[in-house]
Each structure stands twice: as C-alpha cells, then as structure tokens.
N, C-alpha and C positions, 0 to 999 in steps of 0.2 A: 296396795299395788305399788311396788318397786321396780326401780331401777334393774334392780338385780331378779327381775322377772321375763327381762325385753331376752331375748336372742342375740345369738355374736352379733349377728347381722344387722339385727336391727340397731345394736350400739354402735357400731362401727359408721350405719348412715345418719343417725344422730347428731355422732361426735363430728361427720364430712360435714353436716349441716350449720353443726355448732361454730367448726372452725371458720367456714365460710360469711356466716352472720358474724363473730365478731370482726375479722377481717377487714371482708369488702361492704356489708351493709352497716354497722356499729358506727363507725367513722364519719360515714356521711347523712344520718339519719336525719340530722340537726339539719345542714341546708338545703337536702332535699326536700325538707317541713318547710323552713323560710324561703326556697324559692319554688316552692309548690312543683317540683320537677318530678317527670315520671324517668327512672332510673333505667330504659327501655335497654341498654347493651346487658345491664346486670341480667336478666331472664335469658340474654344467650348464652351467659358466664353458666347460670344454673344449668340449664338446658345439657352444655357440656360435661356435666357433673352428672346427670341423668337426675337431677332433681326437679325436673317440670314434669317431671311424667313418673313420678318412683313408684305408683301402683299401676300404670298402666303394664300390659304384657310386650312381654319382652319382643314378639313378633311382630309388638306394632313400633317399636323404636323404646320401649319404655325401659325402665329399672325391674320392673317383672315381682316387686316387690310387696307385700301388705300392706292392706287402710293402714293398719295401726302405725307401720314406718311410714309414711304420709303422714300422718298427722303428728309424728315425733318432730319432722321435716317442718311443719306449719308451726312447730311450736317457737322452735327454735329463731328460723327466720320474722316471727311473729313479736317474739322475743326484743331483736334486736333492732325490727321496723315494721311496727302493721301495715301499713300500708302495702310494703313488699310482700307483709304475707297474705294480705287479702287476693293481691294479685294472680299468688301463686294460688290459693286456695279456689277465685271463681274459675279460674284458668280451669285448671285441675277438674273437681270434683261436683263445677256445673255444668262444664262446657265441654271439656275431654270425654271425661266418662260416663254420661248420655249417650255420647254417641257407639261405643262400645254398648252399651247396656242394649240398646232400641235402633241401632243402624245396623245396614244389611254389610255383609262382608265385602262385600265392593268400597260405601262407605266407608265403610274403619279404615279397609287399606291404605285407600286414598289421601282420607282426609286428618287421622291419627296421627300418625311419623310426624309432620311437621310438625305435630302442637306437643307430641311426647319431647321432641329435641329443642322446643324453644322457640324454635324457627319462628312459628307462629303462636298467637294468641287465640285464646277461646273466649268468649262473651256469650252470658247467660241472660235473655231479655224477654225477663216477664211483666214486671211492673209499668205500669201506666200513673197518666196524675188522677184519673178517678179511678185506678183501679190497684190498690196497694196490697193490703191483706185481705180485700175482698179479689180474687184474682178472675174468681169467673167473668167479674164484671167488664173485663177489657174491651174494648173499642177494635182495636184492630183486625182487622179483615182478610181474609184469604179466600182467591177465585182464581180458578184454572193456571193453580200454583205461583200465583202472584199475590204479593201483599200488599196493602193499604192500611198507612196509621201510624203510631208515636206509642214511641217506649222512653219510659224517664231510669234516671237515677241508675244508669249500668255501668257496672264495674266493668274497668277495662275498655268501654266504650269507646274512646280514641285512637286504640293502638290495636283492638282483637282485628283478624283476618279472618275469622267463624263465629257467625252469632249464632245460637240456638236460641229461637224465636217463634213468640207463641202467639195463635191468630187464630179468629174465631171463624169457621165453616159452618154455615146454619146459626146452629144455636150452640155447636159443640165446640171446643178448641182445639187444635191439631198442634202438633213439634213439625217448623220446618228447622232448616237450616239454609244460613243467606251469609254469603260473601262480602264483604267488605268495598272489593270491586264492582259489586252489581248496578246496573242501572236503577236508579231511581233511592239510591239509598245515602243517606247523608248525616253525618255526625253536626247534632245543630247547637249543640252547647255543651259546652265543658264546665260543671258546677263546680264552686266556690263554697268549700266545706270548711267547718267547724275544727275538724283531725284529718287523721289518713291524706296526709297532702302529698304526700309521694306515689299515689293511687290515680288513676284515671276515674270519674263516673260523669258518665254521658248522658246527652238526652239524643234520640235516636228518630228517624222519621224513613219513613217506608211510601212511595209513591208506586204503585205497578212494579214492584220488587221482585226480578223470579226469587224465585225460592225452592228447595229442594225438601221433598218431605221425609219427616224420621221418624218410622214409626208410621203404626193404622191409623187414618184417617178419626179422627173425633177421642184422638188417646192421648190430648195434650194435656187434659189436665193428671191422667196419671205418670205421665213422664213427671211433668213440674214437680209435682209430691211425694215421686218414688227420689227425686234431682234432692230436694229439699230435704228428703230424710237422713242423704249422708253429708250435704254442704253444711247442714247445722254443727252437724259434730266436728267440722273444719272450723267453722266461726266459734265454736266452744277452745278450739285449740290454739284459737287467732287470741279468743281473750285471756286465756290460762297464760300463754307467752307476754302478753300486757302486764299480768297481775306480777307475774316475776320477774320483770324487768323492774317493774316499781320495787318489789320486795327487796331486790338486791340494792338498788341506789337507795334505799333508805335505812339498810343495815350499815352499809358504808361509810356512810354520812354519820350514822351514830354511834360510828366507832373512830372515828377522826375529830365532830364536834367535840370542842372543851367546851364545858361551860359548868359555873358550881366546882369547881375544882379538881375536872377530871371530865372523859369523855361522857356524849350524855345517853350510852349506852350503860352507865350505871345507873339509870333513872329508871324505877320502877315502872312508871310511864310509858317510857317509850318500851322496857323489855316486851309488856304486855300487849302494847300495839304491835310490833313486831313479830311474838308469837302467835297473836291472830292472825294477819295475816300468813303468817307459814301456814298455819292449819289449815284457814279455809282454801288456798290455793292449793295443795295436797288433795284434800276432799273436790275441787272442781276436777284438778288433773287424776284420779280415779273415774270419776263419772265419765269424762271426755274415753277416757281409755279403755272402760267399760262398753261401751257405746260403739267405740271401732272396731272392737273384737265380736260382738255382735254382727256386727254388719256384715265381717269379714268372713264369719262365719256363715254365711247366709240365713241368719233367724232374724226373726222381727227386732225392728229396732228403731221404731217409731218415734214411741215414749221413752226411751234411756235418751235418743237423740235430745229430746226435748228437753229431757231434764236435767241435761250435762250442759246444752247454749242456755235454759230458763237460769241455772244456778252460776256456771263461770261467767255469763255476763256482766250479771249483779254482781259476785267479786271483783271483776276487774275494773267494774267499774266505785265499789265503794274503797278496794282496798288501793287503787291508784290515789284515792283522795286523802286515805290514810298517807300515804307517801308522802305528799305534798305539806301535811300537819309537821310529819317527823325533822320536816326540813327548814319549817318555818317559813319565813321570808324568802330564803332562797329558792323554797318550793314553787314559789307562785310566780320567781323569772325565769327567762330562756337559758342563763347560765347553767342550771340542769334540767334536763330532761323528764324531770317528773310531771310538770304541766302539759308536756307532748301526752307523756303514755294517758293523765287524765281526759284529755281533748281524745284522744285516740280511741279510749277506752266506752266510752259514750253509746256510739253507732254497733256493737256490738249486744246490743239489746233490743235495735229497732232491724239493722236488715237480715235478711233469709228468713225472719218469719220473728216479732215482735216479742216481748216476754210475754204479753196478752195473749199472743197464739199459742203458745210456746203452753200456758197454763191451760189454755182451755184445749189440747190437745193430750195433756196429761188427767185434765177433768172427764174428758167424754172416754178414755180407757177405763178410769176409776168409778163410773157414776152409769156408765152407758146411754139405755132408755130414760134412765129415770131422770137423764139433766132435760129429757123434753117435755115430762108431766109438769 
C-alpha cells in the first residue's frame, strides 16, 4: 500500500499536514519536551486549517473528509510531535466522534462546531486507578444525571471543554457527557510523564457533576469499545509517525557521520539496521491503513484495529531504540531528538488498550469458545 494509492485529495491534506508539522510543530518540539508546555494556540492554528475535525461532516464545521485522511493527518503531526498528535488524535476520534456516532441531532449541532474548529477540546474519560483495562470495574457513579468519582490518566484533561465520561447506573455503565464549567467538577492533577510532554493527561474528580446523557442508558460500555475500536487505529498512526521520525534522523546521521574513513552509512551495520527499520515501519503503516479503510468502510474492524496499534507500537517502540544505537552517544543526549521519539514512543503500547489487550482481542477472534475450555 502506496503513496501513489491515497486520492488527490487525500495527498493534498497530507502534504497541508506535513507542511504544517514541519513548520510550526518541528521547531519547537524540543522545548515544548523540556518545558513540559501544552502548545494550546497551535490546535486553533490547526482548527483553522480544518485539521481538528478533517473527518467530521462538513455540516458539523468539519473537513467532511475520510478516517484514512485522519489518520494520514495523525501521522504526519505525530511525526513531527506525539504529543501534538495524541492531542489531536483523543480530541478527534474519542471525544468528537462519539458523539456524532451516539448523540442526538440536537447534540452534534450544538456541541460538534466548536470541537470540529478547535475552538474547543474533547476529553475521553474512562480510566480509573483500579480500574484500567479492566474497565467494568470503575467506581464512578451516576444518579438523576449527576456524577460521583475520579477519572485518572486523561488525555487532554487540563484544556478539554467536553469530556465524554463514563459512570456506572446500577450495575451497568452509561456515556455522559460533562462540561468543563460544570459544578462540582475539578482537574486535580496534572501528571508528570516519562514522553509526550507537550500533551495534557489529568486526573479528574466529579462531585454531584450534572451531566448530560449520550446514548441509552446502560450502553457505556458499548460506546467505550465501539470509541476504542477506531482511537486504536489513531494511536497505531501516532506510533508509525514515531517510528519515522527516528527512521529519518538516523539515516541522516548516517550519511553525515565519518568515521573509518568515510560516512558510516557505508557500514554494513548500520545499512542493515536502517533497512529494517524501513521495512517494518512500511508493514506497520499498511496495517494502520488497512484498518482505516475498514472502518471507513463500515465493516468490522475490531481485530485489524488491534493488530495495526499490537504491531506499530512494538515498532516504534524497538525501532526508536534502533535510532538511538545508530547515533551512538549522541543518541542518548537532548542535542537530537532520538531519546525524545524513544521516551515518546513507550506509552503507545500501554494507552487505548495495552499490547496484552490488543493480543487477547486478536486471540478470542482466532480461538473463540475454545480460549474458555
């Protein structure tokens, strides 16, 4: 799957993507890492580009365009800052388009435009501290459209104006969605990560919170998993843009390096490192784009999902570490960027759903009944 497969169109929002990440995100990727800053005017810059919303419809404020130009869009700016593309991506594809998917036409109206134009942020909050990839297990409570309880670890947490937020009725979970503004709602910490520093992730607390419901009552947990089936394929496309930004700073490098009497891209060594990574980053970005066109298509896309974030994650997380060898010494300081994309590259295995999930999600398609005898 090629380049020379995508539509005018789709190259043309690529290439707006591409010039945009090296631009305005490329430049500053470095001190928005070392001052842990969330880049909050750049999402109005996008916004205006109609790249906060490039698949939402056009009648809700969006670009009116395909998954798959979405996730060209994630690769790109993912590329040149994960953090900026995680942004874009829970923004996007947990928090926008839920509510298209499962909100009444009142909702979309309403509450779509601003998040399609940037204006606003979306936040997707399902995780709890006992409750991670087991998700049933959460704690938090909902009664006479009011919430009660604590959400960790959410992207965007700091800056969303829309959280889509999930609370257990009886025994069942329901989708609301809750304001920013609302009484009783408060952003109680802003964590201190490993990568992705240019990224918001919160921890979130809910006191008697209205809340507005999205979706039939006791149908949260298939929101969450219908939510999860296509933010994988985003965080698949978050780590493919990882793998290739190492790919490139470390071809670069080994065509500038002398050492041995010539650059040390004449090193058998290093060609062969270098050619592996081209391959398997090729092979993750077909899976990833296999998996969009699915979706897009409207057929199942479960397990392609899973198997495009289970496989680009593990690339972009071994072949950044490839990067860092190629580089030597200098891999392992801030003067290049390779120790950013490995740090970066890490968390793309553990959120939207674990490689543990991620396999036994591809086990119970391939195995069915028999993984319970």
């Amino acid at each position: 799957m090629s380049l020379h497969e995508l539509t005018e169109d789709q190259r043309e929002i690529r290439d707006l993507a591409k010039r945009f990440a090296d631009e305005k995100v490329a430049p500053n990727a470095a001190q928005w890492d070392r001052d842990h800053h969330f880049p909050r005017e750049l999402f109005t810059e996008l916004g205006e580009l109609g790249l906060m919303g490039v698949c939402v419809p056009e009648e809700y404020g969006g670009a009116g365009t395909d998954f798959l130009t979405y996730i060209l869009v994630l690769e790109e700016l993912s590329r040149a800052d994960a953090g900026v593309g995680v942004t874009v991506a829970v923004h996007t594809s947990a928090g926008t388009l839920p509510i298209i998917n499962h909100g009444s036409e009142e909702q979309i109206a309403r509450i779509v435009p601003p998040l399609a134009s940037g204006e606003e942020l979306a936040a997707f909050a399902l995780t709890e501290s006992g409750s991670g990839s087991d998700a049933s297990a959460m704690r938090t409570r909902a009664t006479d459209d009011k919430i009660t309880g604590a959400k960790q670890w959410i992207t965007n947490g700091s800056f969303a104006s829309t959280f889509l937020v999930f609370a257990k009725e009886g025994d069942r979970p329901s989708a609301f969605l809750v304001r920013s503004d609302a009484p009783g709602f408060a952003v109680t910490r802003e964590e201190e990560k490993m990568g992705l520093n240019s990224s918001s992730t919160a921890d979130l607390a809910f006191e008697d919170t209205p809340a507005e419901r999205l979706g039939e009552p006791g149908n949260g947990m298939r929101v969450a998993l219908r939510t999860l089936d296509g933010g994988r394929i985003g965080i698949a496309a978050q780590a493919v843009g990882i793998a290739q930004a190492a790919l490139d700073v470390a071809a670069n490098y080994a065509k500038e390096r002398q050492a041995f009497g010539g650059p040390i891209a004449r090193l058998q060594a290093i060609q062969h490192k270098l050619a592996d990574m081209q391959t398997e980053i090729e092979a993750a970005r077909a899976l990833v784009w296999r998996a969009a066109r699915l979706k897009e298509a409207g057929k199942p896309h479960t397990v392609e999902g899973a198997q495009a974030k289970l496989f680009a994650s593990r690339v972009a997380r071994t072949q950044t570490g490839e990067a860092i060898q190629i580089l030597g010494g200098y891999g392992y300081t801030k003067e290049f960027p390779a120790e950013r994309y490995y740090r970066d590259a890490k968390v793309t295995e553990i959120y939207e759903g674990t490689s543990e999930i991620q396999k036994l999600v591809i086990a119970r398609a391939l195995l069915g009944e028999a993984m319970r005898g």
